[in-house]
N, C-alpha and C positions, 0 to 999 in steps of 0.2 A: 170540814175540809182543812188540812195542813198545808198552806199555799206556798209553793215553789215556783209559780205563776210566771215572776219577770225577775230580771237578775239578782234584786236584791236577795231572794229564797230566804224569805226570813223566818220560815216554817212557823207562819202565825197558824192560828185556829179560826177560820171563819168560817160559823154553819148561816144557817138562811135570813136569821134576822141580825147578828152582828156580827161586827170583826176587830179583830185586834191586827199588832203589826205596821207597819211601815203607813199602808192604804187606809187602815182602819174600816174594812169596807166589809158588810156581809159578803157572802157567796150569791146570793140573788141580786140579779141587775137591781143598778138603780139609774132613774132616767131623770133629767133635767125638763130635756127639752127636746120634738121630734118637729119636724117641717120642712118644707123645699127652702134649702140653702142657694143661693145665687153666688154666693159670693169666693167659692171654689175658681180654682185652676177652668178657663172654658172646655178644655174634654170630660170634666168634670161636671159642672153645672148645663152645660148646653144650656138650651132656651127656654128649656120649663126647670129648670133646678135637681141639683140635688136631695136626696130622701134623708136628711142628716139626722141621727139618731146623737144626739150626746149625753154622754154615758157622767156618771158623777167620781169625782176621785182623781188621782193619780199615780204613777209608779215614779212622776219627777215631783221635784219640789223649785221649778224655774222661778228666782224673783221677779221678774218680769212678765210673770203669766197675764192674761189679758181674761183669761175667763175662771177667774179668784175666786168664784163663789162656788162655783163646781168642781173646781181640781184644787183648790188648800178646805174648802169649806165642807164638802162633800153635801151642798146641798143635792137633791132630787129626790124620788119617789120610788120606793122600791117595787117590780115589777115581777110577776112570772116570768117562765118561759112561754106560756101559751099565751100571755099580752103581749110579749117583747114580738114575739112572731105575727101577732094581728095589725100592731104599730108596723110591723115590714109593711107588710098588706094594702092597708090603710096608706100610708105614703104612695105606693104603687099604685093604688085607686086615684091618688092627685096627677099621676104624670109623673113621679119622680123617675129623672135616668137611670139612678143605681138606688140602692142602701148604703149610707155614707155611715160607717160604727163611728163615733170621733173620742177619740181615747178609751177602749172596748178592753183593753188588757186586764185589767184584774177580772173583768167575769167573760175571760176567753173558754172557760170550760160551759155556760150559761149559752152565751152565743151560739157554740157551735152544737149544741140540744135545739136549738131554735131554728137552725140552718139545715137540719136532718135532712130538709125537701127542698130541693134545688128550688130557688127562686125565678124568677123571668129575664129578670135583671143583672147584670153583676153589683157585687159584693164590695166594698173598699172599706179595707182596713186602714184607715187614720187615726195613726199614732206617732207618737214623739220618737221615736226611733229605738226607746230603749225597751227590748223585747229580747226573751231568751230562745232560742234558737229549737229549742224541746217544744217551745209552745206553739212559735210556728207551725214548725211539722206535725201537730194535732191537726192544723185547721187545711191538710193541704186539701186541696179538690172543693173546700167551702168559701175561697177569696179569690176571684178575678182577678182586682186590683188593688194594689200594696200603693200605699201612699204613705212613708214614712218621713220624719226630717230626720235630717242629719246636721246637727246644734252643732258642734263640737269635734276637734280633734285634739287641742289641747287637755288633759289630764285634770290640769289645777284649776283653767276656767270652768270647764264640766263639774267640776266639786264645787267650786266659789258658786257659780249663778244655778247651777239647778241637782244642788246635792250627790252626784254622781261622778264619782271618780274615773270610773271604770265605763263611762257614757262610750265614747268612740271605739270600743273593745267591742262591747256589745253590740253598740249600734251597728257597726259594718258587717259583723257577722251576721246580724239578722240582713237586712239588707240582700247581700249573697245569697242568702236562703230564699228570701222573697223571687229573686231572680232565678233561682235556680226553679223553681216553683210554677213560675210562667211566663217563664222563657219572655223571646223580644217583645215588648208593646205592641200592642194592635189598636189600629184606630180606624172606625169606622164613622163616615160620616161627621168629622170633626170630633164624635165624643170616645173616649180612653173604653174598652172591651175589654182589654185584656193589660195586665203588664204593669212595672214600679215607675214610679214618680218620685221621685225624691224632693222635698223641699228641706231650702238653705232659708233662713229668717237672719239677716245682718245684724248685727246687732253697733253700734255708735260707738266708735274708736277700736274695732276687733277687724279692722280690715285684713292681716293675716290670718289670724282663724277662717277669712272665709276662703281666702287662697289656700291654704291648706287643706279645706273641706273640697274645694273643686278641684284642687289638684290627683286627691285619690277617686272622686270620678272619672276624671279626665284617663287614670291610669290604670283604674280599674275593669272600666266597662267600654266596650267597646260605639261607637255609630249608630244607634238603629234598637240598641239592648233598652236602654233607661231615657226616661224624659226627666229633666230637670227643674226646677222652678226658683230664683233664683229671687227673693221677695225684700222687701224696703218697707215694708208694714208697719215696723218696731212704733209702740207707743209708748211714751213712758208712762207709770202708772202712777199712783197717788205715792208718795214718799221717796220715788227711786231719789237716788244718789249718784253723783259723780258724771262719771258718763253716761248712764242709764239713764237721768233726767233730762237729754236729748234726745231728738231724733236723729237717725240716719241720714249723712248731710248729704245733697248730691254729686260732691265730687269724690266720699265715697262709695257712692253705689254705681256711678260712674267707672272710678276704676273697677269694681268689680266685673262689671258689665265686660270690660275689655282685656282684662286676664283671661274671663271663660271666654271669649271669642279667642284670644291669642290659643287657649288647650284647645280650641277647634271643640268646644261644646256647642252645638246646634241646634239639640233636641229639646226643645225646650220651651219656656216662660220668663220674660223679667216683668216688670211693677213697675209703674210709675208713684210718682212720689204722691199720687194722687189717694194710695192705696193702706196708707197709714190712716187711718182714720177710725173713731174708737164706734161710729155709731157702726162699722161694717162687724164690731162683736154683737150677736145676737141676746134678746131678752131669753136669762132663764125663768121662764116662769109657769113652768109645766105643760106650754103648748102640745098638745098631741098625744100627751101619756096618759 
């Protein structure tokens, strides 16, 4: 395969057992780690958990990524499509509400081979936001629900903390696309059916970037279209530097809180500060695969 995948298209060559390229990732999934997540957005997890599949790799390079061993290290275990589809199964067997992909993009063509027979559940695609808009529209009619972040709207931050210049281009186009895709969120029963979530992750002294990042919610989507999530999680990791080696203080995630109330955003999720915490990243270590 010559991957054109997500925006970087850096026309590597990746067949089933390696990869070159940006990801360096075969074309065949590779899985870390599968099991009921709790620790999702509540329409997400509801009371028995999410079915989270996490996938190995990434199309960013965030320094401050929180799950290092699978998205810079490309730890996990390379899989079929006829495992990857038994692993749905198999989580559904537990109770899981949905199929939770958690950073699914570089083996978006694997996936949706695996997706061929509508599942019971819906679908949630969780990813970093940066996704090309071509790749989207392969998956339409196999994802419910779109769970993407939105990092960034600055340019030079997107490049400095997670290699992407072009992160906010991307990201809100796909985004629109998600939207256009399925239409307003549906919520039944407390838990998300249908429809995007957007999450914002604050990051420690970037209080404008996040006003910036709810600003083009606020002016992009209407009341009722998109749920928001609007998180204080940031942990710092072993070596950050500068600002990064704090957490998010509370008088900024304070004011945050009260920007999106002033753009009348309602739909939605904020954190307490209870939510930063490093044991809520899960063990990779093959569970489930």
């Amino acid at each position: 395969m010559i991957c054109a995948i997500c925006p970087r298209r850096c026309m590597a060559r990746r067949d089933a057992q390696a990869g070159e390229g940006f990801c360096g990732l075969p074309a065949t999934p590779v899985v870390a780690r599968a099991g009921l997540h709790l620790w999702e957005e509540p329409c997400v997890s509801g009371v028995r958990g999410s079915g989270a599949v996490f996938f190995s790799g990434c199309v960013l390079r965030c320094v401050y990524c929180q799950n290092h061993a699978i998205s810079h290290e490309n730890f996990g275990k390379p899989v079929s499509v006829e495992r990857l589809r038994e692993i749905f199964w198999e989580l559904i067997g537990q109770g899981a509400h949905n199929i939770n992909l958690v950073s699914p993009t570089p083996f978006a063509p694997a996936i949706r081979e695996a997706l061929a027979e509508p599942l019971p559940v819906p679908v949630v695609w969780n990813t970093g936001g940066y996704e090309r808009v071509e790749t989207l529209r392969s998956l339409e009619g196999k994802v419910q629900v779109w769970l993407p972040d939105l990092k960034y709207v600055d340019s030079g931050l997107s490049q400095d903390l997670s290699g992407a210049a072009d992160y906010f281009d991307a990201a809100s186009a796909a985004i629109e696309e998600m939207v256009r895709q399925t239409g307003d969120y549906v919520l039944e029963a407390g838990l998300l059916k249908r429809g995007v979530l957007i999450r914002h992750l604050m990051l420690p002294g970037q209080l404008e970037n996040t006003k910036a990042v709810l600003d083009w919610v606020a002016e992009t989507f209407r009341p009722g279209q998109v749920l928001l999530s609007l998180m204080a999680q940031y942990t710092p990791q072993p070596g950050a530097e500068g600002l990064l080696s704090r957490r998010v203080t509370g008088a900024e995630y304070r004011a945050a809180q009260r920007y999106m109330e002033n753009l009348g955003i309602t739909d939605g999720y904020c954190q307490d500060a209870a939510s930063a915490r490093a044991e809520y990243t899960p063990d990779f270590d093959l569970t489930g695969v």
